[in-house]
N, C-alpha and C positions, 0 to 999 in steps of 0.2 A: 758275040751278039746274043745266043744264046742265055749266058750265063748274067748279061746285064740286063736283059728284060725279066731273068727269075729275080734279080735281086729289086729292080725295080718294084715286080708284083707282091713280093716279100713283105718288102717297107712301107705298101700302103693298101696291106690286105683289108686292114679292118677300116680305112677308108673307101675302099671298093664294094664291098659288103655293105655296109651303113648306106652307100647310093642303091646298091641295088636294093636296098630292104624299105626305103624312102617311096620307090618306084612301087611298090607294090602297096606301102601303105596309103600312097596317094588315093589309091580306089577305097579311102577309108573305113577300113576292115569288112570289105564286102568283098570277099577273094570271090573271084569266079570259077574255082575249083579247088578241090584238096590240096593238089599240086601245091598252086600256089600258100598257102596257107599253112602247109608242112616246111617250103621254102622256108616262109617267113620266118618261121617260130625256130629254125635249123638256122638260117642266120642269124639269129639274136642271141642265141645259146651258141654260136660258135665267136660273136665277139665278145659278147662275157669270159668268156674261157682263152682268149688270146688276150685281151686285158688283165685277166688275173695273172695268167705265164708273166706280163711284161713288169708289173709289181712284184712279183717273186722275184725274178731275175732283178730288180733296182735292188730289191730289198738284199739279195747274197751278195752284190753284185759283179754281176755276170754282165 
């Protein structure tokens, strides 16, 4: 069970990320604290950078 809900959250990180980054931007760029606002900008730079991996890997393919 384990091993099929890491492979689940695996396969649809950067669709989990993009909601929760939605959620925050809903308050339209009026973060109510650093917090959140450091969140945001760490999830947008961490789907960037799991996008670029997944065109690397099409690209070697891997």
């Amino acid at each position: 069970m384990k091993k099929f809900l890491k492979n689940i959250i695996l396969n649809n990180i950067v669709k989990i990320l993009i909601v929760y980054q939605k959620n925050l931007e809903s308050k339209e760029f009026v973060f109510n604290s650093y917090i959140d606002q450091t969140i945001y900008f760490e999830i947008d730079y961490l789907v960037k950078l799991i996008k670029e991996k997944k065109r690397e890997d099409e690209k070697n393919g891997i």
